[in-house]
N, C-alpha and C positions, 0 to 999 in steps of 0.2 A: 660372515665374510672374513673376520680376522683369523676364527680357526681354522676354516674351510682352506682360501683363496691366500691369505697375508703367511700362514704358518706353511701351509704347501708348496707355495713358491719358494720361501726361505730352506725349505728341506730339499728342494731339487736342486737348487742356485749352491747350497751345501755339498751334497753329491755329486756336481756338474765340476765345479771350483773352489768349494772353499768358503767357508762366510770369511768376508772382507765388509762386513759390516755389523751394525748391533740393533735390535730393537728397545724403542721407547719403554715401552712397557717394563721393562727391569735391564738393567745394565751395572758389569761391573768390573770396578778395575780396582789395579793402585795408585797409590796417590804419585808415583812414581812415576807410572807411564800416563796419568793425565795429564801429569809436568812439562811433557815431553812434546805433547802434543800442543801444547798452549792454553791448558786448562778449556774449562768450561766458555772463558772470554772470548777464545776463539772461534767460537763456531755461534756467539751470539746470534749474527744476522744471517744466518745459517738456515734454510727453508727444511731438509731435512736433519738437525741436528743428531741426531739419534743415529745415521749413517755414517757421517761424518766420524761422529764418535768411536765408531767401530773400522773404520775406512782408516783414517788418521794411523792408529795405533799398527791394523794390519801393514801400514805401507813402511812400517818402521821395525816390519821382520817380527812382528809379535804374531801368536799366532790366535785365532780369533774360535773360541766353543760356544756353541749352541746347550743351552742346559738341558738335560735329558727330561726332567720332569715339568710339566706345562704350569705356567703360571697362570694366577688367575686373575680374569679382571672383567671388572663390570660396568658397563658402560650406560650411561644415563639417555634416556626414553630422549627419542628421536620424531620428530616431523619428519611425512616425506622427504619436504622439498629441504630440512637442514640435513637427512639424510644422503641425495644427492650433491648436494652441493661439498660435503663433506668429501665424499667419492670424489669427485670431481678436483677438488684440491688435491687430495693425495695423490690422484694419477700426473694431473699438472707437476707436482712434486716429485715424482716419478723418472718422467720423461726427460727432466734437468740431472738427475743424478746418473742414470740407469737411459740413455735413447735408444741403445740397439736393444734390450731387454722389454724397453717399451713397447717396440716398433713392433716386437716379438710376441706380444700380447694379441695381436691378430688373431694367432694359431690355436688362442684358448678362448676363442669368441662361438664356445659352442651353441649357445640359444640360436646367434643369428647364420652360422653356418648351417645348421640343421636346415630353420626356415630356407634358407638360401636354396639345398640342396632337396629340400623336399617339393620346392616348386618346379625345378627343373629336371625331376626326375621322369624319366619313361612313362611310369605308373602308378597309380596308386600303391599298392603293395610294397613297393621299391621307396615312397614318398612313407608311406608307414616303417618302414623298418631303418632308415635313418634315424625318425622320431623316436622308436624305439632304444636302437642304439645308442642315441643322446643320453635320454633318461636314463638307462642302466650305467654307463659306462660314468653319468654325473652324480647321480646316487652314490655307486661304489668309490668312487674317487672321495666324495662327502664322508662317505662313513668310516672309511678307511682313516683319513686324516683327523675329521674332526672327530668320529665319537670313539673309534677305536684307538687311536692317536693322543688327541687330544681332550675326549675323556668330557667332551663339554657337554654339558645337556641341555643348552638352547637348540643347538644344533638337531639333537636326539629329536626332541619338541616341535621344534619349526621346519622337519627338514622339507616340507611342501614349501618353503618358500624359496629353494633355489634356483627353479625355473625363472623366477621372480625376480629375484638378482640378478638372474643373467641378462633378462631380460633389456634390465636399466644399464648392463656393462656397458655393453656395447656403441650406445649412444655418447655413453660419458666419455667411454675412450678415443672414440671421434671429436668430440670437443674439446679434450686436452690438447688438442694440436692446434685449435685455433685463436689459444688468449697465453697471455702467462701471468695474469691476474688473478687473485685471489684472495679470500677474507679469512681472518684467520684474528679470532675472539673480538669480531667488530670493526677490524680495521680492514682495509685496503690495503694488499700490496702486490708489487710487478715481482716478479722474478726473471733476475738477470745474472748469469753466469752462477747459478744457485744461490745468491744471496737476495733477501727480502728487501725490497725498497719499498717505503710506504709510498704511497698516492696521498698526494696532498691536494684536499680540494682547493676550486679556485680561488675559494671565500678567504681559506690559510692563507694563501702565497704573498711575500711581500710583494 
C-alpha cells in the first residue's frame, strides 16, 4: 500500500500540481524555514503533521522536492483488524486535509467498480473482460510504481495480494465519511478542523 497507492498518488498530485506537502517517513528542511513556520510546536495537535510540515513551508513561496531516490522503510507485522483500522485512520486523516482529493478517490475504487460493472454487464464475455481489464491495468500500475519505481520487494513478493487490498478500500473509504474519531497509539481522539482532540472518557471528566 505505501509504495503501490501512498507513493503513486504523491507522484500524480506532483505532476497534476506540485507537492504542497511532505511525507512522514523522511522530511527535510532548515532550521530556518522551520522557524518560520512555527517550529515543530505548531503542528503538535496536528492529525497530519507531516503535511502540514510541507503545506506550511510551500504556502510561504518555498518550493517543495520529492527525493528522486526511494527511501526505505519497514514497517512492523500487522493484525488484520490493526491493519484496517490503521487504513481507516489515515483515510479519516485524509478527508480533513485533502476533501475534494478524498471525494476523488471514488474514481480509483477499481475492485468495486469492476464488480459493479461486471454484474450489470450484457454478457458474460463483456462481465469477463472488464475483470480482465482490472487485473491488467492493476498489476501494470503496481509494477510500474512499486517495483519498477520504487524498487521494493514486498511488492515484487506479494503482488497477489492487491486484489486484496482493494478489496478492503473500498469499504474503509465509505466509513471515513461517517466518524471523525480515531486511535492513534491507544488513545481516542475526534478530529475537528484537522486538529486531534482527545475523547475523554466519562470515568476522567470532572
Amino acid at each position: 500500500g505505501a509504495s503501490v497507492e501512498f507513493c503513486g498518488g504523491a507522484l500524480v498530485s506532483n505532476e497534476l500540481e506540485g507537492a504542497h506537502f511532505a511525507h512522514g517517513a523522511t522530511m527535510a528542511t532548515t532550521r530556518e524555514r522551520l522557524r518560520e513556520i512555527g517550529g515543530f510546536e505548531a503542528m503538535v495537535d496536528r492529525h497530519s503533521d507531516d503535511f502540514e510540515f510541507g503545506n506550511r513551508i510551500s504556502k510561504l513561496g518555498y518550493r517543495v522536492e520529492l527525493v528522486r531516490k526511494p527511501v526505505w522503510m519497514i514497517f512492523g507485522r500487522q493484525t488484520l483488524w490493526q491493519y484496517l483500522r490503521h487504513e481507516l485512520r489515515w483515510t479519516i486523516g485524509l478527508r480533513h486535509i485533502r476533501p475534494g482529493g478524498h471525494a476523488g478517490l471514488f474514481f480509483t475504487q477499481g475492485f468495486a467498480l469492476t464488480v459493479l460493472a461486471a454484474v450489470i454487464a450484457p454478457s458474460t464475455a463483456i462481465s469477463i473482460g472488464f475483470v480482465g481489464a482490472y487485473l491488467i491495468l492493476r498489476f501494470l500500475m503496481a509494477w510500474t510504481v512499486g517495483i519498477w519505481g520504487m524498487r521494493d520487494p514486498v511488492v515484487r513478493s506479494k503482488f497477489w495480494l492487491l486484489p486484496v487490498r482493494d478489496f478492503f478500500a473500498f469499504p474503509i473509504w465509505l466509513a471515513s465519511f461517517l466518524t471523525n474519531r480515531i486511535e492513534w497509539r491507544g488513545i481516542q481522539f475526534t478530529i475537528r478542523d484537522g486538529r486531534l482532540i482527545p475523547v475523554i472518557p466519562p470515568a476522567e471528566r470532572g
